[in-house]
C-alpha positions in Angstrom: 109.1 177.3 165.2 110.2 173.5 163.8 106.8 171.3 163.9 106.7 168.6 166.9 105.5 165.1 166.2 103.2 163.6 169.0 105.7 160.5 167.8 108.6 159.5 166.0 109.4 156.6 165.0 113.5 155.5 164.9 113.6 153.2 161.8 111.3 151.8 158.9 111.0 148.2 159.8 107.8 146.2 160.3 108.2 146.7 164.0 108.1 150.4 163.3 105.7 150.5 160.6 103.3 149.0 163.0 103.8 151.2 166.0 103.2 154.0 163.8 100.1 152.5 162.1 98.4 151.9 165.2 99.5 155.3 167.0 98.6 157.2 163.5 95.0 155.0 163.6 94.8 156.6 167.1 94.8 160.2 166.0 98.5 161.0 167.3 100.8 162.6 164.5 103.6 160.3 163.4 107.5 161.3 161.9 108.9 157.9 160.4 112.8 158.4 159.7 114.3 156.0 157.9 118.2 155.7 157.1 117.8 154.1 153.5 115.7 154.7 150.3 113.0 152.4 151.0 111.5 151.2 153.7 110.9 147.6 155.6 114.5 147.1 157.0 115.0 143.4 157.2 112.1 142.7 155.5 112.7 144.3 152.1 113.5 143.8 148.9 115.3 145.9 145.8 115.6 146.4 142.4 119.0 145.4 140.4 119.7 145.4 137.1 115.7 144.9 135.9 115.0 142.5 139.0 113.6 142.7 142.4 115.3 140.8 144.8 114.7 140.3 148.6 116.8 141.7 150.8 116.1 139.6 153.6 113.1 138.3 154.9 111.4 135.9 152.1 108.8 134.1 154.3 105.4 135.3 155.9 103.1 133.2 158.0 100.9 135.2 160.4 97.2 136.0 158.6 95.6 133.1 160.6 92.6 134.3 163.0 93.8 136.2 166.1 97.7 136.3 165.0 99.8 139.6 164.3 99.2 140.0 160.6 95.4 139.3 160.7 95.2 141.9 163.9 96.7 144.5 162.0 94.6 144.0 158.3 90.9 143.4 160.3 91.5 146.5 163.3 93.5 148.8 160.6 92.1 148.0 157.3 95.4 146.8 155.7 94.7 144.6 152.7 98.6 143.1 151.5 99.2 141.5 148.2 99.5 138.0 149.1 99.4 134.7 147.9 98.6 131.6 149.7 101.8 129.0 149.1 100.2 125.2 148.7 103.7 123.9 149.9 105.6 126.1 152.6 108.7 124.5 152.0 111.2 122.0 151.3 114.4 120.6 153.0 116.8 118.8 150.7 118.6 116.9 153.4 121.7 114.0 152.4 119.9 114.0 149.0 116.7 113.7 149.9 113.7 116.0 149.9 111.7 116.6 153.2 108.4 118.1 152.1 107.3 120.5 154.9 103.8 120.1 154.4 101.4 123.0 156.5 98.9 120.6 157.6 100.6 118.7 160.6 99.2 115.1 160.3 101.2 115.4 157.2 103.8 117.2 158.2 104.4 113.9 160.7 103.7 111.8 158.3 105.9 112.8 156.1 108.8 113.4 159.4 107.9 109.7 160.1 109.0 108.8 156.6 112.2 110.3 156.3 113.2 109.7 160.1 111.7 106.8 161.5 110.7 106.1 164.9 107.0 106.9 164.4 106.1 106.7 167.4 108.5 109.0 169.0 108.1 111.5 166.1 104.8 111.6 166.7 104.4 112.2 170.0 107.2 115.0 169.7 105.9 116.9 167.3 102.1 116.4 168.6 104.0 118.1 171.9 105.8 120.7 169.5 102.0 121.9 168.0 100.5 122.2 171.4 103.0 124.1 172.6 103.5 126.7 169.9 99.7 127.0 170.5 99.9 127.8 173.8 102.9 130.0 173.5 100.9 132.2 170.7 98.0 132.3 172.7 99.7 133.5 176.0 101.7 136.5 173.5 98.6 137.5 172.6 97.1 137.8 176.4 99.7 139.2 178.0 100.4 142.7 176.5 102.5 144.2 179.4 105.4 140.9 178.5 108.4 141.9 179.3 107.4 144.1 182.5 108.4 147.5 182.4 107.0 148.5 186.0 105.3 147.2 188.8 101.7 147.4 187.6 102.4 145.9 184.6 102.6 142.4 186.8 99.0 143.0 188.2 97.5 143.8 185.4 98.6 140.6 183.9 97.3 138.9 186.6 93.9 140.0 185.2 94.6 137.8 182.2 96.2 134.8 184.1 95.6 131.0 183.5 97.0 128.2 185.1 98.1 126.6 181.7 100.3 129.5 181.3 102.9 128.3 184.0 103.2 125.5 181.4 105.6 127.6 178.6 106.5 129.3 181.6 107.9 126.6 183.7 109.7 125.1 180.1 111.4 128.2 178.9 113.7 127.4 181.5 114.5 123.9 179.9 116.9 123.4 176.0 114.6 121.6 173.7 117.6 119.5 173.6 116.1 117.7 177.0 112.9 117.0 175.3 114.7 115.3 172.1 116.2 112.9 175.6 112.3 112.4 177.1 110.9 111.1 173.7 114.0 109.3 172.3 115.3 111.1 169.5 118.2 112.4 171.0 121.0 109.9 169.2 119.5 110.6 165.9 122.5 112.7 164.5 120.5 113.6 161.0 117.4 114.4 163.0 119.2 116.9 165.3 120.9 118.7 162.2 117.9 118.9 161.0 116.5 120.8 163.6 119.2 122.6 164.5 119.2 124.1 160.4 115.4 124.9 161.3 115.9 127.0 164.5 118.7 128.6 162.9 116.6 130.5 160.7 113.5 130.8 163.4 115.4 131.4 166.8 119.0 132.6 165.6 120.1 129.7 167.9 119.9 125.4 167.9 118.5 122.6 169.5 121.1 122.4 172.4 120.3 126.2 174.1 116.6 127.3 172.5 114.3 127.3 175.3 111.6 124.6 174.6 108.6 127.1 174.1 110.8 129.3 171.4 111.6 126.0 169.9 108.2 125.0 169.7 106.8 128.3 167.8 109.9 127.7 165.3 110.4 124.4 164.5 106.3 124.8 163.6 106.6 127.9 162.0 106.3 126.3 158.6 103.1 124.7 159.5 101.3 128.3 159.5 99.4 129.6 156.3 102.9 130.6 154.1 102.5 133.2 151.6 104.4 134.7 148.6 104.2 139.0 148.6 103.7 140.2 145.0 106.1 142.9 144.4 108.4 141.6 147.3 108.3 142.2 150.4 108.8 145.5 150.4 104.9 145.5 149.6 104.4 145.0 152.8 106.0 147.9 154.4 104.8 150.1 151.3 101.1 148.9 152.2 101.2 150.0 155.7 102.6 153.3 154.8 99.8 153.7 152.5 97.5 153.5 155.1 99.2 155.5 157.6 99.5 158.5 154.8 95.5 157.9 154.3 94.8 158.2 157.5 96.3 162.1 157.7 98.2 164.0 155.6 100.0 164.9 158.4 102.0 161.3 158.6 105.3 161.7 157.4 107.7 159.2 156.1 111.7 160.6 155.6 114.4 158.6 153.8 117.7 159.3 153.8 117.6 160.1 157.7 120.2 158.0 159.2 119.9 159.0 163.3 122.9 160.0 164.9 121.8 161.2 168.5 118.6 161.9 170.4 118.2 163.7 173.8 115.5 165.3 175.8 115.8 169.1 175.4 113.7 172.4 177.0 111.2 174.1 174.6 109.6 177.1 175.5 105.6 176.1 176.0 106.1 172.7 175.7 108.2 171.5 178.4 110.9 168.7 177.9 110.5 166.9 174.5 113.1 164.9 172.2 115.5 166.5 169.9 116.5 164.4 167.4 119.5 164.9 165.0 120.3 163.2 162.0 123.3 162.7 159.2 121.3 164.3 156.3 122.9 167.4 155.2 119.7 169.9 155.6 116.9 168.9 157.3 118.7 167.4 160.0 116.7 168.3 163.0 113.5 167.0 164.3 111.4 167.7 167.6 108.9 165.0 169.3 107.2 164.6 172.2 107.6 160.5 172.5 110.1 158.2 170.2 109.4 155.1 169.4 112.9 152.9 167.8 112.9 150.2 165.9 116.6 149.9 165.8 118.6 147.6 167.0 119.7 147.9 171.4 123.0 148.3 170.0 122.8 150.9 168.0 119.8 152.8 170.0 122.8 152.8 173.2 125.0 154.5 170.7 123.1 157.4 170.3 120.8 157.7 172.9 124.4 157.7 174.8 123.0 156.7 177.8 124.4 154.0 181.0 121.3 152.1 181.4 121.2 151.6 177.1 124.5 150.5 177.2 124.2 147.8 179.8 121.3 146.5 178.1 123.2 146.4 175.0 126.5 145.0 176.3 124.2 142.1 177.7 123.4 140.8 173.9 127.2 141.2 172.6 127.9 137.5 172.0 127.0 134.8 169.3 125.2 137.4 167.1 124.5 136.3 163.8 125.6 138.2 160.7 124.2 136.7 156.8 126.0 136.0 153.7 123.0 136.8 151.0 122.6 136.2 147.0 120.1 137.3 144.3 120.4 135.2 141.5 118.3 135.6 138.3 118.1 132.6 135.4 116.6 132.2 132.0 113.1 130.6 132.6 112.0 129.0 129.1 110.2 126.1 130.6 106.3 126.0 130.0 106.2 124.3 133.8 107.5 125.9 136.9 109.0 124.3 140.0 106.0 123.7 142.7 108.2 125.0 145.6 109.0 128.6 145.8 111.2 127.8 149.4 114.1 125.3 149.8 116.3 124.9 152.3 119.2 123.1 151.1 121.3 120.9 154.1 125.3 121.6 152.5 127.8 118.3 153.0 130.6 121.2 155.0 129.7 124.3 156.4 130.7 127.6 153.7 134.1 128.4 154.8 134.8 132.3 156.6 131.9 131.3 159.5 129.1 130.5 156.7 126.6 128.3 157.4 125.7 124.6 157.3 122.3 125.0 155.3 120.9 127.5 152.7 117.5 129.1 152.1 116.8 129.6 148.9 113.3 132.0 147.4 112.0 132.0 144.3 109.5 134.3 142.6 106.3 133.7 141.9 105.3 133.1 138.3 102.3 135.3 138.9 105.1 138.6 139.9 105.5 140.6 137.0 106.9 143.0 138.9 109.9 140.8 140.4 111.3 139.2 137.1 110.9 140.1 133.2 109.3 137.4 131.0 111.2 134.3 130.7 113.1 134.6 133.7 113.2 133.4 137.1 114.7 135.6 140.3 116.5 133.1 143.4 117.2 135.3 146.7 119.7 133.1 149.0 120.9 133.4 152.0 122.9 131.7 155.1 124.0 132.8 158.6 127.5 134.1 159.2 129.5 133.4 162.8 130.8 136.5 163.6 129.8 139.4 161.8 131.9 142.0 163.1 135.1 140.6 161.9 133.8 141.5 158.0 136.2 144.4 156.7 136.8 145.3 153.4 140.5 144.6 152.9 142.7 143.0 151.0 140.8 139.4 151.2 137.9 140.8 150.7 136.9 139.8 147.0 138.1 136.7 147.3 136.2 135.5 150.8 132.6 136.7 149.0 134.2 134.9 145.9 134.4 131.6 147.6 131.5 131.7 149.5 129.3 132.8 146.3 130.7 129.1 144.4 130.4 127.4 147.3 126.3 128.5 146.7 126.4 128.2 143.3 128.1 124.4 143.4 124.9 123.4 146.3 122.3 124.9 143.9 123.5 122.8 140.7 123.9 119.9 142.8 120.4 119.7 144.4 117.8 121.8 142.2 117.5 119.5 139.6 116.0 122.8 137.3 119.3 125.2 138.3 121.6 125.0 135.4 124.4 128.0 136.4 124.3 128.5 131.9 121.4 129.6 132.4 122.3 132.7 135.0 121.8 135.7 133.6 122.9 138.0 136.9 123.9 137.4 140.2 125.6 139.6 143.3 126.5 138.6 146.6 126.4 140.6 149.8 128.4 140.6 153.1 127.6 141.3 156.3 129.3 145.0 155.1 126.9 145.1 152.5 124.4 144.6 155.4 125.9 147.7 157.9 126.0 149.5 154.6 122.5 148.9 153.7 120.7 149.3 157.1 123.0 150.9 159.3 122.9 148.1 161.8 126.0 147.2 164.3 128.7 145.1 161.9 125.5 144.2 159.8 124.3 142.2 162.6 121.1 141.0 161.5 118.2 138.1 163.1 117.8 139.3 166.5 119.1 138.7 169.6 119.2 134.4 169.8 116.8 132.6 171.7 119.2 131.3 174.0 119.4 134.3 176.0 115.9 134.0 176.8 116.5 130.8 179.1 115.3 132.9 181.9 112.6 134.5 180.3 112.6 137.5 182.7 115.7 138.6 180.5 114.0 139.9 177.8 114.4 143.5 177.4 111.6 145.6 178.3 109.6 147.5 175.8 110.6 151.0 176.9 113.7 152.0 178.1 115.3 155.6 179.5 111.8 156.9 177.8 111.5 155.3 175.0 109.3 152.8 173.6 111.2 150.3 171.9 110.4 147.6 168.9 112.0 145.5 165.9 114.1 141.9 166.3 116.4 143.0 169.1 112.9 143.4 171.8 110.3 140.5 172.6 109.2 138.8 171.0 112.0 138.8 168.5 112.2 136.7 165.4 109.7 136.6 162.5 107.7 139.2 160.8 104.9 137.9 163.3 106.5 138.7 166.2 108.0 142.1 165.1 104.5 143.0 164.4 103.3 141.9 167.6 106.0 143.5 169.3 105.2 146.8 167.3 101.3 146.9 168.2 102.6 146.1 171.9 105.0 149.6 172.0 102.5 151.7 170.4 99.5 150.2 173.3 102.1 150.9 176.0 102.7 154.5 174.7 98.9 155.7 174.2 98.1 154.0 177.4 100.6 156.0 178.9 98.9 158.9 177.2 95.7 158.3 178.6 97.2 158.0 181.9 
């Protein structure tokens, strides 16, 4: 008879990996299928042509006392390879640089001095930081967020304060009303700024965020940023580490791409899941509980069920696809640029839906595992409007052609260090590339935007038709820290199911 897995988990992403860290740390056996060659999903890196580049994901914040990342290395024992950044980031806006320093009596300073209005920016952003706090600290309190049942509401009143109603009462309100309140509003450059910011935080801008997502990403910067040695793809390769240590009996599968799942009748052990996938032999695999981490549109396709689909046909519109670049460059120079993030503000946004900004990564001098000596790895990306639309005909070539100069032209033109004689590889990849790499809908990637969470009693809850559910499409959404969070938050619903 086929083994059965107390749980498996849909999907190698850091929402996943943390479910099935925390239910493995339990004592519960754990089946990890995962449809590529390596694991970490969105949040991943690979190697080309002698170089590691980042798939997606190039960021982490987190590791601060009492947040997602430092929950999961202090209660599991996870130690990543990390590197505290001195400078998160830096925007290059009309030609000038906006330093976006971590500590925030800088970080306004320096706002101040690029926007004016002192006053105003300082009181908006003093309003920004106390709200992001209180948004984080009310995540971390109230673990039954979204409400699956009934007794999920009292429980949570166990953990209620009166200050909550305040991110409560707000996530009902644009941050685009709060730009009005303190007098910013008119200040075209400052809204493009922001809007460029939430892009890549909350997959949505200034004029539909609700204010508390707003807050947590327009601050995002201001957490502890650091660089992951080996790329990102440490991360996920850590945790699985772990997991393997703590029993043999942990699995992870590559090459497992899911194509259905349904409840089935096994003799002795009642109704458990059957779950079948696209690999050509061992295509079949029993568990008593799943856990996905894929995305609500393509857990409707195969769990193939009425409830999944509506869910899923909620979140159909205004979801973002990326245009991505690894870019590697000979690196003579005995110094090395300070800044290992840019965000670079373009004059016109990249034609075929591209973007109006992009984010630009660079490895670390101290990552020999990234780059050979005397060279110097760039991973790029911007959003793309409409994702599905991506086909491979025809026009394909020449629509990633275009959009690759495009890049190339905004990095020579404000790195001051990038001289395109000096590349020694590059590749581009579409949102195809994307579907083709991860299996998700029309290489939809980002999460579901923050503007549907106006109301926040819309987020989807974190188990649906039986199963648990976690990654960017479930609360809390965007960011490795809140994937995490929302992966820990599965994996206690689950085991306090368990325990009845």
């Amino acid at each position: 008879m086929e083994e059965v897995w107390d749980v498996a988990v849909l999907g190698s992403g850091l929402g996943g990996l943390s479910s099935a860290l925390s239910v493995a740390h339990a004592g519960d056996s754990v089946l990890i299928l995962e449809k590529g060659i390596s694991p970490g999903g969105c949040a991943s890196s690979f190697h080309k042509s002698g170089y590691v580049f980042e798939s997606g994901a190039t960021t982490l914040v987190g590791l601060e006392p009492n947040y997602p990342m430092d929950y999961l290395c202090k209660k599991f024992g996870v130690n990543f390879p990390v590197l505290q950044l001195p400078i998160p980031m830096v925007v290059r806006l009309d030609g000038q640089d906006l330093v976006r320093y971590e500590d925030p009596s800088e970080w306004i300073s320096e706002v101040k001095r690029v926007f004016g209005k002192p006053k105003r920016q300082t009181l908006f952003w003093r309003f920004l930081f106390f709200l992001s706090k209180n948004v984080w600290d009310l995540s971390s309190r109230y673990r039954k967020f979204p409400f699956s049942e009934m007794k999920d509401i009292g429980k949570t009143l166990f953990v209620f304060s009166f200050k909550d109603l305040i991110p409560l009462v707000l996530s009902f309100i644009p941050i685009r009303y709060f730009l009005f309140i303190f007098g910013l509003f008119g200040d075209k450059r400052f809204t493009k700024f922001l809007d460029e910011q939430l892009l890549i935080t909350c997959q949505s801008m200034t004029a539909d965020t609700p204010t508390p997502m707003a807050a947590a990403g327009l601050t995002y910067p201001n957490l502890k940023n650091y660089y992951v040695l080996g790329g990102m793809i440490s991360l996920s390769n850590t945790i699985i580490e772990r997991i393997q240590t703590i029993s043999s009996k942990n699995q992870i599968l590559y090459k497992q791409e899911v194509l259905e799942i349904q409840k089935v009748e096994r003799e002795g052990q009642g109704k458990i899941w059957e779950i079948r996938t696209k690999h050509r032999e061992n295509n079949v695999f029993y568990a008593k509980e799943i856990i996905s981490n894929l995305p609500i549109w393509n857990l409707a396709n195969i769990l193939k069920s009425n409830k999944a689909r509506s869910v899923a046909n909620r979140f159909e519109k205004k979801i973002w696809g990326a245009f991505t670049m690894g870019v590697a460059i000979r690196w003579k120079d005995a110094t090395y640029p300070s800044v290992l993030h840019y965000q670079i503000h373009l004059e016109e946004p990249l034609p075929y839906g591209g973007g109006s900004s992009v984010f630009v990564s660079l490895s670390h001098p101290q990552d020999k595992i990234r780059s050979s000596h005397g060279s110097l790895v760039l991973s790029i990306s911007t959003h793309i409007e409409d994702p599905d639309v991506w086909i491979r005909d025809e026009n394909y070539q020449k629509k990633k052609g275009e959009i690759e100069e495009r890049i190339l032209q905004a990095l020579s033109k404000n790195l001051n260090w990038f001289e395109r004689s000096l590349i020694l590889f590059k590749h581009g990849a579409t949102p195809i590339t994307w579907k083709t790499w991860t299996g998700r809908k029309s290489g939809r990637v980002g999460g579901i935007p923050s503007f549907y969470y106006l109301n926040p009693f819309r987020y989807i809850p974190n188990r649906l038709d039986g199963i648990y559910l976690t990654g960017d499409t479930v609360y809390p959404g965007q960011g490795i820290p809140a994937v995490v969070l929302g992966g820990q938050l599965a994996a206690e619903r689950y085991l306090e199911r368990k325990r009845g």
